[in-house]
C-alpha positions in Angstrom: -13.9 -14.1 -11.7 -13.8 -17.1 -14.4 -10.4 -17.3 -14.8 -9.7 -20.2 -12.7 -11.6 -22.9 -14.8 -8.6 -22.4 -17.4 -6.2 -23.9 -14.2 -8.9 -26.6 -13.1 -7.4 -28.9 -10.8 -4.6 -26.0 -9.1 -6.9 -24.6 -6.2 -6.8 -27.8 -4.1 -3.3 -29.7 -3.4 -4.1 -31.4 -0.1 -6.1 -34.2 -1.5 -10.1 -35.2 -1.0 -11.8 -33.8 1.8 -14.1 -36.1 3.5 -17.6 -35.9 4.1 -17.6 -34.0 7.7 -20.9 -35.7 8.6 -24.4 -37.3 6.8 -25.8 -33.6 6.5 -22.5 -31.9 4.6 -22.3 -35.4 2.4 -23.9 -33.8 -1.0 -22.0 -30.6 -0.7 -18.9 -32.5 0.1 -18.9 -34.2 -2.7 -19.9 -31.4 -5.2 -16.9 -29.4 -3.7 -14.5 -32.1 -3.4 -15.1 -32.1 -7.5 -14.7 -28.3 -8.0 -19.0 -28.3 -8.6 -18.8 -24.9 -6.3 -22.2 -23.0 -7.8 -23.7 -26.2 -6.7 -21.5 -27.0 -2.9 -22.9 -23.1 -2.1 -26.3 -23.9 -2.7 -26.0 -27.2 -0.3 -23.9 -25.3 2.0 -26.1 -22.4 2.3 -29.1 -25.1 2.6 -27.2 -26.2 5.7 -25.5 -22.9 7.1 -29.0 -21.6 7.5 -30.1 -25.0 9.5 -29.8 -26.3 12.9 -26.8 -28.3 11.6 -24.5 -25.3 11.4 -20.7 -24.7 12.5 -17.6 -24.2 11.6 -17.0 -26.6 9.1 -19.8 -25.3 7.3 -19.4 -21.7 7.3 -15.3 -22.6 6.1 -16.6 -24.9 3.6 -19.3 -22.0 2.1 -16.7 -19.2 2.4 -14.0 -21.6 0.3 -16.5 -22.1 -2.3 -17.1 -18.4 -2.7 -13.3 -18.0 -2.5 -12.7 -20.5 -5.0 -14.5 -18.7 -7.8 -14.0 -15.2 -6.7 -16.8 -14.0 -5.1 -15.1 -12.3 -2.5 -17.7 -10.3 -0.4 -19.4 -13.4 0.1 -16.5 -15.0 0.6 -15.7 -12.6 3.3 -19.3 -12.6 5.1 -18.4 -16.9 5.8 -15.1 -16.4 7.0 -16.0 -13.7 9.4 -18.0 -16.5 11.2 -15.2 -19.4 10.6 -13.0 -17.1 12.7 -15.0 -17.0 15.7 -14.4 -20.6 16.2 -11.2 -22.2 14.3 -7.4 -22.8 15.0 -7.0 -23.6 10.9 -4.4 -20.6 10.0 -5.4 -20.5 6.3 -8.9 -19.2 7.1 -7.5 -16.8 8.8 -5.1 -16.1 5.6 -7.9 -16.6 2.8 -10.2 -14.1 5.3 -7.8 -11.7 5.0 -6.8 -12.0 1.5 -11.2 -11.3 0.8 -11.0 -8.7 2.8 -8.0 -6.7 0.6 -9.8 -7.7 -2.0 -12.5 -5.4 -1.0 -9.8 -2.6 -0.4 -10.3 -2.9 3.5 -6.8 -3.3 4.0 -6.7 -2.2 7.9 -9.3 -5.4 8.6 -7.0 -7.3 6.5 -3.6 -6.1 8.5 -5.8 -7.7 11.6 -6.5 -11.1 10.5 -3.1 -11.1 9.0 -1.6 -10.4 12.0 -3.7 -13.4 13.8 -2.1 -15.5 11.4 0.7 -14.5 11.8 1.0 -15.2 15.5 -0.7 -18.9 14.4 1.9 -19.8 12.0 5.5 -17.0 12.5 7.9 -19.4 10.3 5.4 -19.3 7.1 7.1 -17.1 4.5 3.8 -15.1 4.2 3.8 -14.2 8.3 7.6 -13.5 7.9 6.7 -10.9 5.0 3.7 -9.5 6.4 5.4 -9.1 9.5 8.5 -7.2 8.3 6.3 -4.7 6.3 2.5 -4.7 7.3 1.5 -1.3 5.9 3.1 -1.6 2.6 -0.3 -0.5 0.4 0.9 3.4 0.7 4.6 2.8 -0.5 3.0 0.8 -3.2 0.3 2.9 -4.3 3.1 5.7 -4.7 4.7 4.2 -6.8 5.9 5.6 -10.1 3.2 4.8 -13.0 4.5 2.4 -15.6 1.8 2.3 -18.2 -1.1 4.3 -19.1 -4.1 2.0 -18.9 -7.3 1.7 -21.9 -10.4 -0.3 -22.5 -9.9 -2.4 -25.9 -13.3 -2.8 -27.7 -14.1 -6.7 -27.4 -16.0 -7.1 -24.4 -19.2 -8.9 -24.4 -21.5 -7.9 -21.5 -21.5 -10.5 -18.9 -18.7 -12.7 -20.5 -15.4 -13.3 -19.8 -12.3 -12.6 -22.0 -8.5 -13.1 -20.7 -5.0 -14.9 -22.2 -4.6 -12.0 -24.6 -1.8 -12.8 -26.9 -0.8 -10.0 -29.7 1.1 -11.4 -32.3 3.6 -9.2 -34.7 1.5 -8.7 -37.7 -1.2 -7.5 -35.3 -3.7 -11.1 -34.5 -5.2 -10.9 -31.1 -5.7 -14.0 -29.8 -7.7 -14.7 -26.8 -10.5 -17.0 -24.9 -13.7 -15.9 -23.7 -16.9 -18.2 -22.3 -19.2 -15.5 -25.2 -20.2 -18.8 -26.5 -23.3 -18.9 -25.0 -24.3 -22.3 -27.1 -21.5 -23.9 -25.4 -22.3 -26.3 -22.2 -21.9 -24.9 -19.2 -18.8 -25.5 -16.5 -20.4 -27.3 -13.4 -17.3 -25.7 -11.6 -18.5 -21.6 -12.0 -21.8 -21.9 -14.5 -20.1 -20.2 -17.1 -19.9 -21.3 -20.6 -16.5 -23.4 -21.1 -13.8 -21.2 -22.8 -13.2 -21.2 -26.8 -10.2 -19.6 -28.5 -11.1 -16.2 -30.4 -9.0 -13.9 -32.9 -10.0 -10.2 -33.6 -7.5 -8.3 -36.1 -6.1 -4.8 -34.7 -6.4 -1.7 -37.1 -4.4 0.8 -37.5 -6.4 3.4 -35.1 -5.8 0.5 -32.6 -9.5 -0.9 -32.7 -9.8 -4.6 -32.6 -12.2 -6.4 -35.7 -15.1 -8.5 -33.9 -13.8 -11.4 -32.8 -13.8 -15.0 -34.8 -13.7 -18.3 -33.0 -10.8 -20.4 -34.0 -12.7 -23.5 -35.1 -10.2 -25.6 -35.5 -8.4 -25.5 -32.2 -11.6 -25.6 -30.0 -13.8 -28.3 -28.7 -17.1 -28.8 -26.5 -14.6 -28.3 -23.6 -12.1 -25.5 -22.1 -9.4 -24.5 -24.6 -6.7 -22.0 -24.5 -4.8 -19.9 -23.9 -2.3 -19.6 -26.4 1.3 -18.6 -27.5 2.4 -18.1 -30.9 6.2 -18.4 -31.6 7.7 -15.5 -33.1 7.9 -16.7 -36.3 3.9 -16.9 -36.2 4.3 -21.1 -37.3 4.3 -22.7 -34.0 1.6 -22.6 -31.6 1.5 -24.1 -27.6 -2.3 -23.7 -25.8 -4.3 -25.2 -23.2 -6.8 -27.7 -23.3 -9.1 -29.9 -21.2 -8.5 -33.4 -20.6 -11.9 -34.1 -21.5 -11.4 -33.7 -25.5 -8.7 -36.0 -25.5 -10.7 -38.5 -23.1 -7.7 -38.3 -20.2 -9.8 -37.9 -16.8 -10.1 -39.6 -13.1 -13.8 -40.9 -11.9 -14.0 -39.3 -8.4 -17.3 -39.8 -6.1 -18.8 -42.4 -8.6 -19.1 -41.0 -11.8 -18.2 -37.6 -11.7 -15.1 -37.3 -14.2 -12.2 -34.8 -13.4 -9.8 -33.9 -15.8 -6.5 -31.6 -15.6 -5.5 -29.1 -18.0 -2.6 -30.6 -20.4 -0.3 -28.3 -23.3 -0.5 -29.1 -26.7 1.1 -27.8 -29.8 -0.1 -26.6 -33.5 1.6 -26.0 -37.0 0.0 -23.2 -38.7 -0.2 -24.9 -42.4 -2.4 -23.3 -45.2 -4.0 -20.4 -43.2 -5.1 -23.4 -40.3 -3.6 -24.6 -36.8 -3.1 -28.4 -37.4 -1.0 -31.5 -36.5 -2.0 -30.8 -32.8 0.4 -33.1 -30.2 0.1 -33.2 -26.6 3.2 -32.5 -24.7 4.9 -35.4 -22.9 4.9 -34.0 -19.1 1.1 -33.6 -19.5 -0.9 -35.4 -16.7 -4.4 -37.3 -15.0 -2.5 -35.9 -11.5 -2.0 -32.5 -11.9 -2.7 -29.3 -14.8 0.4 -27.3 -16.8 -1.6 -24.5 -18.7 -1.0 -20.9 -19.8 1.9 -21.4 -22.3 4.5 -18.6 -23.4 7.1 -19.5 -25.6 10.6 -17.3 -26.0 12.0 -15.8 -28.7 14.0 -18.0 -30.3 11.5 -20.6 -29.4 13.9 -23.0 -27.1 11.9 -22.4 -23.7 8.2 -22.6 -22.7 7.5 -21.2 -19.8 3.6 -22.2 -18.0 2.0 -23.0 -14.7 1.4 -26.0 -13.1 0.6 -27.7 -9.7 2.9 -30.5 -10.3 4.8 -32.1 -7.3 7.9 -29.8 -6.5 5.9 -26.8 -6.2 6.1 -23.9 -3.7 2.2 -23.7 -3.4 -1.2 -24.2 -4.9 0.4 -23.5 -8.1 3.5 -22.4 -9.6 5.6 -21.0 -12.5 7.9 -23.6 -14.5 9.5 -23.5 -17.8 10.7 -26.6 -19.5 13.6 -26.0 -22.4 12.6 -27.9 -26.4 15.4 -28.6 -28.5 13.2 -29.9 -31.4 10.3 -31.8 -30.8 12.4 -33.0 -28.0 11.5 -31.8 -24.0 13.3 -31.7 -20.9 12.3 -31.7 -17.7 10.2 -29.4 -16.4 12.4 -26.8 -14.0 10.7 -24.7 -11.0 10.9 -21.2 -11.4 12.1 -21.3 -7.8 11.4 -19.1 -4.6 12.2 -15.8 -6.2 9.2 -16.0 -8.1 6.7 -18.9 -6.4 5.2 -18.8 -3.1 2.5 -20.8 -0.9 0.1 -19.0 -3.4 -0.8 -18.9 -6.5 1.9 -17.6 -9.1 0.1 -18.1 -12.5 -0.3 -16.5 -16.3 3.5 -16.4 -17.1 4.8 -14.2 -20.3 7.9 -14.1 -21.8 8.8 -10.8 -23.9 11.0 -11.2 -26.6 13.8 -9.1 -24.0 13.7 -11.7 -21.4 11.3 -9.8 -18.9 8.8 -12.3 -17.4 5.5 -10.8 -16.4 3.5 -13.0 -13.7 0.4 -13.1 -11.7 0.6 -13.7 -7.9 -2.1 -13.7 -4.7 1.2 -14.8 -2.6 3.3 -11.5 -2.8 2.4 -8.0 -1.2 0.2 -6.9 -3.5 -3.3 -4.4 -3.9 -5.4 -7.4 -3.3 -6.5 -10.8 -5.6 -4.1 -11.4 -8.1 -1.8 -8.4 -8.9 0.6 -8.5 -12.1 4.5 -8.5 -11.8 7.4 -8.7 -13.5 10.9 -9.7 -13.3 14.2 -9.6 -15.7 15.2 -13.2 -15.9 18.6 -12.4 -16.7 19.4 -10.3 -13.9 18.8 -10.8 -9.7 16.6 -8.3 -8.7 13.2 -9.1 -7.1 10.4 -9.2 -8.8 8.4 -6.3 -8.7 4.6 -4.9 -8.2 3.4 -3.0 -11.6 1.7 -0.7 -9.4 -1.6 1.0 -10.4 -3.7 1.6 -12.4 -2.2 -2.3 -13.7 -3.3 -3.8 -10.8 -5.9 -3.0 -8.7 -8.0 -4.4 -5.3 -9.2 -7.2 -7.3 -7.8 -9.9 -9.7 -5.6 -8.4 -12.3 -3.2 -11.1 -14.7 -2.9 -12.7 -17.8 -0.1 -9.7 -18.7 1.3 -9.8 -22.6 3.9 -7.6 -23.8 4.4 -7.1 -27.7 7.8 -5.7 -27.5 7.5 -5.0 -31.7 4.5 -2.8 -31.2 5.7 -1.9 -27.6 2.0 -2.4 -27.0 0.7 -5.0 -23.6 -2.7 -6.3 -22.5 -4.0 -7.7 -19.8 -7.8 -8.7 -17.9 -8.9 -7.6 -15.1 -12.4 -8.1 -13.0 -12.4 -4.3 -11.8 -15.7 -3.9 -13.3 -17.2 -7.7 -12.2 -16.3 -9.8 -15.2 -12.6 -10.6 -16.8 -12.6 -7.6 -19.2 -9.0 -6.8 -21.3 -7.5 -3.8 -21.0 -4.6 -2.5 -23.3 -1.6 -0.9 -21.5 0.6 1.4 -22.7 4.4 1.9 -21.1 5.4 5.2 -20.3 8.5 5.9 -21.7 10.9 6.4 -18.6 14.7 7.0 -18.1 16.5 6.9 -15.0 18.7 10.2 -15.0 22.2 10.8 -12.8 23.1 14.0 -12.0 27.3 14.4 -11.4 28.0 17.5 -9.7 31.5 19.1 -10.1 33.8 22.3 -9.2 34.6 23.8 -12.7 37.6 25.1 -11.4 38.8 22.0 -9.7 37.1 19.0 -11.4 36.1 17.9 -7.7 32.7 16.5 -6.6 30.6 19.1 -4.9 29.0 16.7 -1.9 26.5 19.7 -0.7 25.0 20.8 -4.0 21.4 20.7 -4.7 19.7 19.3 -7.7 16.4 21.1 -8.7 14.7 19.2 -11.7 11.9 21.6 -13.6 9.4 20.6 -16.0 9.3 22.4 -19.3 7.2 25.0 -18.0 9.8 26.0 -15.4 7.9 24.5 -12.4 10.0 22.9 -10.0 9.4 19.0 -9.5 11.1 18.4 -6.8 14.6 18.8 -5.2 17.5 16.8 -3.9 21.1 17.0 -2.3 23.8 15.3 -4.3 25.2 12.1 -2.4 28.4 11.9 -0.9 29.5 10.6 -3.8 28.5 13.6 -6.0 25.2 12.3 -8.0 21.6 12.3 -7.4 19.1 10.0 -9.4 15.9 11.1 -11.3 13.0 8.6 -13.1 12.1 10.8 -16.2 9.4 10.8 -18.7 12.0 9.9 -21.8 9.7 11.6 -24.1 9.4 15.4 -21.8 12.1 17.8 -21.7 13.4 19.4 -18.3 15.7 21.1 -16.7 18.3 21.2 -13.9 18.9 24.0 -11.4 22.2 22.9 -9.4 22.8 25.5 -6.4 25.6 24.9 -3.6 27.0 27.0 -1.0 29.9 29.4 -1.8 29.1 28.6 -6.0 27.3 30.0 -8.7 23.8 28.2 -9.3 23.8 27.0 -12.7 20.8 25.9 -14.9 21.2 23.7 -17.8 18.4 22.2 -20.5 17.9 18.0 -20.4 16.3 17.0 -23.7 14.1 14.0 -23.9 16.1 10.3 -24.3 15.1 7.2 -25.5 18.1 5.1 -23.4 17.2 3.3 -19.9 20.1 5.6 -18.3 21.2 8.8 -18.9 24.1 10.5 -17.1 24.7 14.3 -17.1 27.8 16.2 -15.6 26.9 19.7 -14.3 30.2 22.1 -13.8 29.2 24.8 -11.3 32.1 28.2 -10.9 32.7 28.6 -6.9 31.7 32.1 -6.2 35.1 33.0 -4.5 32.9 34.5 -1.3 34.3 33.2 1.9 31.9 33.2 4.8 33.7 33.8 8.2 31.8 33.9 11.7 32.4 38.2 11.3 32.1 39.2 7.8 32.0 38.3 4.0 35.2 38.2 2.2 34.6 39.2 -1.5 37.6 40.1 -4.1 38.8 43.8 -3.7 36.5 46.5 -5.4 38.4 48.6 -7.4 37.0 52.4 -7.7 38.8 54.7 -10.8 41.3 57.0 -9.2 39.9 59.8 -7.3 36.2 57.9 -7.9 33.2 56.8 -6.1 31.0 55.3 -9.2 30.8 51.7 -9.0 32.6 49.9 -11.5 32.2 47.0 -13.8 34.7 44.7 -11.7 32.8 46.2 -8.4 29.4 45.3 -9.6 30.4 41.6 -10.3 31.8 41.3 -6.8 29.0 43.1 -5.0 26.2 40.8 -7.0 28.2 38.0 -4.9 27.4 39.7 -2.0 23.7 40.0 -2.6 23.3 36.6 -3.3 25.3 35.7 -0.3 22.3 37.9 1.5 19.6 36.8 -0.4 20.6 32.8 0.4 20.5 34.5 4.0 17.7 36.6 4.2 18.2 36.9 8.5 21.5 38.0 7.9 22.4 41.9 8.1 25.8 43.7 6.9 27.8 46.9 8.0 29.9 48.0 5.2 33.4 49.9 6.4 35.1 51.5 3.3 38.8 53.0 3.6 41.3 55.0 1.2 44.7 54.9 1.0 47.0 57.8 2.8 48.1 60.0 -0.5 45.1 62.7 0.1 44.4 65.0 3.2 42.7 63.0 6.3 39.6 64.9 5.9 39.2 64.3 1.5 39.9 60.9 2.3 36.9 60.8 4.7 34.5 62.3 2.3 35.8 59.9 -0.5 35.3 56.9 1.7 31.7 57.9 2.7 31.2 58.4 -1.1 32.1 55.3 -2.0 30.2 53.3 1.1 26.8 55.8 -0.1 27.3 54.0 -3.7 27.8 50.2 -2.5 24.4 50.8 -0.2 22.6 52.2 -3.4 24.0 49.7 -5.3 22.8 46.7 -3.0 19.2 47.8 -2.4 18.5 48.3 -6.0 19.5 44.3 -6.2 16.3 44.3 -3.4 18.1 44.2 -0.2 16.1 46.4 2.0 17.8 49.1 3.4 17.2 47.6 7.3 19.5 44.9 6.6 22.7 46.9 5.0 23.9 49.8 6.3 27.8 51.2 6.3 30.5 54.2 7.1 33.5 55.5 5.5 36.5 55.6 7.8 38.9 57.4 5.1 42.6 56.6 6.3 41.8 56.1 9.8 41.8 52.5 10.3 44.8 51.8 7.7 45.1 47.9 7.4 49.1 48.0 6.8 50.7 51.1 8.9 53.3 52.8 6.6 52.7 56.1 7.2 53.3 58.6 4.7 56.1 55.6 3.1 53.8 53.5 1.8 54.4 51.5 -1.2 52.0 50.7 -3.9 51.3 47.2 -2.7 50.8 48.6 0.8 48.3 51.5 -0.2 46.2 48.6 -2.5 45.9 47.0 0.7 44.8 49.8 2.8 42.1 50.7 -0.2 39.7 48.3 0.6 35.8 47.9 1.7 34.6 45.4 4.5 31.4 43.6 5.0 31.1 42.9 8.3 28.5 40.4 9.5 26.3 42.4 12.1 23.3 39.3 12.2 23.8 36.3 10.3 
């Protein structure tokens, strides 16, 4: 990957190396100045040599590290480790090796490091959570990814900026007539614009004469009013450089801004905190144009390079402010955006992550962590340089999936979170035990959960599908209700579910009476409603088994009442296994006025008799 000429001067913060002997002294040098295409070809010269060790193969695997070339990266550093105490080769080994997607080889040189080093902030995280890659790779998709159509084969495009009236600006090394960067052979970087059309292809891409130069410039960010411009440039057009190892000149990547004035960026000004010590590059400017937000490995950092944002009241600056330890680590945090809703999207290789760089984001005005966009955003190798055009609800970002820095457009999926309130109709009280079956719009069940005990359960939704809810608790009637699609981040929805009036005792199943017309076995209306009960009850419980006892009053003769009874238990069995309740599992016997509940004798009142006319369902097998 490319990308890293556009930071120049960010990948080492400990100062010159030294010359480790007479035999490393060309390579040496050539790395010490970022030269790494040619430090590989004197380091390989040596590595296959007499004159080989440890130093070397570090020194070779660094290089390849250094501009992304990970599997031989990762061939070096397995033969540093046989001989080194240096932590950070263990660390860089094993950030190749996820890289690659060998994440189990990774876990193990992690782990060695860890034991080396167990108060660094990345041993404290990798140790709390070593096997995070599943949990991350499962998590919920937040944008469909695309090709765009602006690659150029074998070049490099990233720092994609969509403006509102649909300019796509970016940088690319497709200049081919350009001179070539001594640091990864590729041509340096010139600023492009391609036009987007309204089936969402891109024009072919222009240069933008007037802002670039025989050396690296960009990338850029437009203010939203489309008249102010901040990008990154080279030192080296504005002659501000250090002489290091005679006369090898090394400059740092500065900010500068533009006024778009008759259909041309001019009156270009470099920003005051630029510096010969250290780079600020990759601009984004907020929305109403007061805070710039870049990267920069300027003293106060976290690591090799970190995330700042510096506020402009006019042409007037402040000071530069670190982003701080939410955001930064030992790593590389990089590639800041802005969106015009205060969400800052970030690249990182120092958080827990697929492998390489992987994109995050963060809400600046809120303290949550920031969090891993997940796949298919990232990936097991570099993924950054995020934009978000909040107008077009459009983003883009590069990636070097495919072996060169290629953008990609993404696409959010439109998501909700939905709560689920489940209530007692009759009451108005939460039902703690109820579950929560959410259905697509084709009926099929997504997935299920039990209410917490405060009443709710949480769904994320596609905002723009329709579902539904099928809420079930013991003892109440399941209820199903519709859940059209929503546009707003939350969504709550109260579901009233009717208790069933069935109570469940260790011996039987206590419905309402069943009333039979005078002198009647037929089941009624009424009875029908309470038996249904019952066969839910059974079908909820499909080991349990029921007798059913059914008993008259006293008016008739003993022996009319018996046949009645049996009438009357012969039409509740019919009833119940035509509902599907095989006849194994319900069975019964009419008792007529043999086993009266209230004894009155022939004295009975009307109250007394209702009592005695009754049907039982007593619980044989549960």
């Amino acid at each position: 990957m490319k990308k890293n000429i556009i930071y120049l001067g960010l990948l080492l913060t400990s100062g010159i190396i030294y010359a480790q002997n007479s035999f490393t002294e060309k390579a040496d040098k050539l790395f010490q100045t970022y030269q790494y295409v040619g430090a590989i070809d004197e380091y390989l010269k040596i590595a296959e040599s007499k004159n080989a060790d440890t130093y070397v193969f570090t020194q070779l695997a660094d290089s390849y590290y250094h501009i992304f070339k990970n599997e031989e990266a990762a061939k070096w550093y397995a033969k540093a480790v046989e001989n080194t105490n240096n932590p950070e080769t263990y660390y860089k080994y094993a950030q190749t090796l996820k890289s690659l997607g060998k994440y189990t080889d990774a876990n193990k040189q992690m782990d060695v490091f860890s034991k080396m080093v167990p108060s660094d902030s990345r041993a404290i995280e990798h140790t709390k959570n070593p096997n995070y890659i599943p949990s991350l790779a499962n998590k919920s998709k937040l944008f469909d990814v695309s090709e765009v159509n602006l690659a150029v084969k074998e070049q490099n495009d990233f720092g994609a900026f969509l403006t509102n009236n649909n300019e796509l600006y970016f940088v690319s090394t497709r200049n081919t007539t350009n001179k070539k960067d001594k640091w990864s052979n590729q041509s340096y970087l010139d600023i492009y614009k391609s036009i987007k059309g309204n089936d969402g292809k891109f024009s072919e891409a222009t240069p933008v004469s007037e802002l670039n130069t025989p050396f690296h410039d960009g990338p850029v960010s437009i203010s939203s009013d489309g008249k102010t411009m901040y990008f990154a440039r080279d030192g080296h057009s504005e002659g501000k450089f250090q002489k290091r190892n005679g006369n090898v000149k090394l400059a740092q990547q500065g900010l500068y801004k533009a006024q778009f004035v008759d259909g041309k960026w001019t009156n270009i000004v470099a920003l005051p905190f630029n510096s010969t010590e250290y780079s600020v590059t990759n601009p984004s400017i907020s929305k109403d144009g007061k805070t710039l937000y870049f990267a920069s490995n300027m003293p106060g950092g976290f690591g090799e390079s970190d995330i700042w944002k510096v506020q402009i009241n006019g042409d007037r600056y402040g000071t530069p402010e670190n982003l701080g330890a939410k955001i930064n680590s030992k790593e590389k945090e990089n590639f800041p955006f802005i969106t015009d809703d205060n969400i800052l999207y970030f690249s990182s290789t120092g958080k827990q992550g697929f492998g390489g760089f992987d994109i995050y984001k963060v809400n600046t005005t809120a303290t949550q962590e920031p969090q891993n966009l997940g796949k298919p955003i990232n990936s097991e190798k570099d993924d950054f340089s995020f934009c978000f055009n909040t107008q077009n609800n459009i983003g883009y970002f590069s990636s070097n999936r495919n072996g060169f820095d290629t953008i990609y457009g993404a696409t959010p999926i439109c998501s909700s979170q939905l709560f689920v309130n489940v209530l007692n109709k009759k009451t108005g009280a939460l039902v703690q035990n109820a579950e929560v079956a959410i259905l697509d719009a084709k009926g099929n069940t997504i997935t299920k959960k039990t209410v917490s005990n405060k009443g709710t359960v949480d769904y994320d939704i596609d905002c723009n599908a329709e579902y539904a809810l099928v809420v079930s608790a013991p003892n109440f009637d399941t209820e199903k209700v519709s859940i059209a699609g929503t546009k707003l981040a939350t969504m709550n929805k109260t579901v009233e579910i009717t208790p069933t009036e069935v109570i469940i005792t260790d011996t039987e199943v206590i419905l309402n009476p069943i009333y039979f017309d005078f002198n009647q076995s037929a089941i009624t209306s009424q009875g029908a409603l309470e038996l249904d009960k019952l066969v839910k009850v059974m079908k909820a419980n499909p080991a349990m088994v029921i007798f059913v006892k059914s008993h008259t009053d006293t008016k008739g003769t003993p022996d009319y009442n018996l046949i009645l009874s049996q009438k009357r238990v012969d039409a509740t069995l019919d009833y119940i296994r035509s509902k599907g309740i095989t006849p194994d599992r319900i069975s019964g016997k009419g008792f007529g006025s043999s086993q009266p509940k209230v004894e009155c004798g022939g004295n009975c009142t009307e109250e007394q008799d209702a009592q005695n006319r009754r049907s039982e369902f007593v619980i044989v097998k549960k």
